[in-house]
N, C-alpha and C positions, 0 to 999 in steps of 0.2 A: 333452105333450112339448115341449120348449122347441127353440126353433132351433139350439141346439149340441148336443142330443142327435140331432136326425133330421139334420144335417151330418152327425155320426159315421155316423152310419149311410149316408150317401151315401157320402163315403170308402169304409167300407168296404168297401161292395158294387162298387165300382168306377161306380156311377148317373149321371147327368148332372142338375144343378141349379146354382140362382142364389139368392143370398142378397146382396136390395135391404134398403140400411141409408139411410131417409129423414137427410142431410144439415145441415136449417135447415126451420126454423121448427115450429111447436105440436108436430108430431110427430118432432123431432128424436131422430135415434138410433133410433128404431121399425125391428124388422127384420120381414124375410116370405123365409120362404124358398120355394121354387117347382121343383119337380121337373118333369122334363121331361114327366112326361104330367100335369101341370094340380094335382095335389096340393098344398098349402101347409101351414107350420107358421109361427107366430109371433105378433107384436102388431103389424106392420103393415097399413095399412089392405089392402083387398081387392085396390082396383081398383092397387094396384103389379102384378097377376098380368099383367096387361096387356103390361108390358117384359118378361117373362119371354123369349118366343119370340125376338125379334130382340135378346135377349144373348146365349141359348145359342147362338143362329146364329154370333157376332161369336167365341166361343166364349175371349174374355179379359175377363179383369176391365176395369172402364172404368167412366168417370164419366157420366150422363144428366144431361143438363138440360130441364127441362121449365119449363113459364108457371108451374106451383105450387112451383117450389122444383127442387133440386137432389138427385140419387142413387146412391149409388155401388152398383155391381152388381158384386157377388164370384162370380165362376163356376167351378163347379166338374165334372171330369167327365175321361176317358177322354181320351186323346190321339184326333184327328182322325183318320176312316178315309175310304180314297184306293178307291173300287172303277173298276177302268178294266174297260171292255166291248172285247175284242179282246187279242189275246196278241202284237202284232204290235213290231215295233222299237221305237217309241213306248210303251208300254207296259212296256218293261221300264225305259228314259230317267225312264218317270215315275216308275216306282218307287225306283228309285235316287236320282232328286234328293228325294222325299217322306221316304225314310225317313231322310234327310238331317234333317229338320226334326221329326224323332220320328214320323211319321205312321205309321198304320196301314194297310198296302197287300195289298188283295185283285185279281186278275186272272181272268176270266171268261172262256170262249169256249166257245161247241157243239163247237166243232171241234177232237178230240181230239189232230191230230197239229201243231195251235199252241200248245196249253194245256199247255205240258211244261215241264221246269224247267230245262232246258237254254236252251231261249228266254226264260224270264224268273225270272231266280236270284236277282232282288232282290223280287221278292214274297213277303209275307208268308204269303198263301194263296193258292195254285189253285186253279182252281173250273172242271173241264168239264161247262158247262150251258150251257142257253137262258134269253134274256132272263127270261122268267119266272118260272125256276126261281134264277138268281143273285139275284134281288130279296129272294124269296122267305127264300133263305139270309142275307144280308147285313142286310135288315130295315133300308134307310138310314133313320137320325134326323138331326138337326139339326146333329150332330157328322160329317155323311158328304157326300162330294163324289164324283161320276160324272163320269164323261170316259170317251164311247162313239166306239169308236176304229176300226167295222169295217168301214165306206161299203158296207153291204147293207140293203137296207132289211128283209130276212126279219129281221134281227137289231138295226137301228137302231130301227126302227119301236116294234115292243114293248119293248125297252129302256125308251127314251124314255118311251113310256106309262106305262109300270108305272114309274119316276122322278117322272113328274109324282103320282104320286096318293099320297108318300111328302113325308117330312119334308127331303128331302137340302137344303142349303146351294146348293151349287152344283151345275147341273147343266150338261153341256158336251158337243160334238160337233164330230167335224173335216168338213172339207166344206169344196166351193167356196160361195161366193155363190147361184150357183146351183141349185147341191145342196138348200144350207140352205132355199129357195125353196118346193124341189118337193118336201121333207120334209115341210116346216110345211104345204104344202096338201093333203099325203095324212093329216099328224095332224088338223088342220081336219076333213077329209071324215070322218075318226073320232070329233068329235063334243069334240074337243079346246077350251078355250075360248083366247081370246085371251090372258086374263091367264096362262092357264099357258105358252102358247108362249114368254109374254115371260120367260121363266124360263128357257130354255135360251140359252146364247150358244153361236151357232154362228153363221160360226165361231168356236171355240173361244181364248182366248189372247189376249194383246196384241203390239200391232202392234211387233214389234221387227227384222221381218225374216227371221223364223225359216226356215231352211230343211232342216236335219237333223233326225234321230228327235233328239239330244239339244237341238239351239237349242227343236224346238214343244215336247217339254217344259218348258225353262225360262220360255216362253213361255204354257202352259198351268197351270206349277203357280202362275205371277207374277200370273195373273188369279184364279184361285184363292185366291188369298191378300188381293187386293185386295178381292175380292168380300164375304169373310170379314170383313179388316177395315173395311167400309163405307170403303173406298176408289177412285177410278175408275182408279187405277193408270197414270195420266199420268208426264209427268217434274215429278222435283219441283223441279227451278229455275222451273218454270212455274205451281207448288201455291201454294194460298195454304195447306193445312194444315200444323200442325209438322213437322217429319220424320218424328218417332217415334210409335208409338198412343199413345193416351190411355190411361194406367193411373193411376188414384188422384189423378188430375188433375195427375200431373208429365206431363211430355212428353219 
């Protein structure tokens, strides 16, 4: 099967993949395409499978450079899904600014008389469950971003967990400093390792001052975004990067 038959078929099905087309040199033009669970099609070499995971993360087209030559990576797949853990103000702010940007917004919570549609009318789905049971439904890939919003640890704790041992992009929590502290040392005591913790930003968002349910949204979806686009979401009078992402190597 050639790399624009199993495309179609990615379309199709609505699937998430990347389709690396080698730029320069001996194997110039060689494609591989690369589905999100590890499968390939094509006449590109093997080891392109490699870039697969940190493009579908980045989740746009863009150009890679590497020491052997240059690659553009076409990605393809499902608009970006938003699961927030907690039904609370913030949670409905994020959904509204998310779906803003096409996203796909799911809202979680055990507790059935916050999980209502009256408190958050911009989510796409509701879900009253437990951390393990929303995971479980949701199933985040590489294309999914959490932002756990409930400062309990009955429901932050396993959240978080069941987050780390998945595919999500970004994973996020609100909290003080010191919250964030005494979280990481009860996920520690759980057996947590350190490279996973460094995967959560909490707190959550950049530093803009945020101080309403809709400012830490804009401030939670702004890191979100930066995260995605391998960016650290500074000001950009101060960036040495272009303004705009890298697509197809214009800027």
């Amino acid at each position: 099967m050639t790399v624009f038959d199993e495309l179609r078929r990615v379309v199709e099905t609505g699937d998430r993949a990347v389709v690396l087309t080698i730029l320069g040199g001996e194997h110039l033009g060689r494609k591989l395409l690369v589905r999100e669970d590890g499968s390939t099609a094509g006449d590109g070499p093997q080891e392109l499978a490699e870039l697969a995971p940190g493009a579908l993360r980045r989740g746009r087209s863009h150009v890679i450079e590497r020491d052997d030559g240059t690659v553009f990576a076409d990605v393809f797949g499902p608009p970006p899904r938003l699961l927030v853990y907690g039904a609370v103000d913030t949670a409905e702010a994020l959904c509204r600014a998310a779906k803003q940007l096409g996203w796909t917004t799911i809202v979680a919570d055990a507790r059935s008389r916050f999980a209502t549609r009256e408190r958050v009318p911009s989510a796409d789905e509701l879900l009253v469950a437990w951390p393990d049971e929303a995971i479980a439904h949701v199933r985040p890939d590489l294309g999914t971003a959490i932002v756990v919003l409930t400062h309990d640890d009955k429901f932050d704790l396993p959240l978080l967990s069941a987050a780390l041992a998945g595919d999500a992009f970004y994973i996020g929590a609100l909290g003080s400093r010191r919250n964030q502290e005494r979280r990481r040392e009860l996920l520690r005591a759980e057996g947590v390792s350190e490279a996973d913790l460094d995967r959560i930003s909490g707190p959550c968002g950049l530093d803009i001052g945020a101080e309403s349910p809709a400012e830490t949204a804009l401030s939670t979806l702004a890191e979100i975004l930066a995260v995605r686009a391998g960016r650290t979401g500074g000001s950009l009078k101060q960036s040495a990067h272009r303004i705009h992402a890298d697509v197809a190597g214009k800027k």
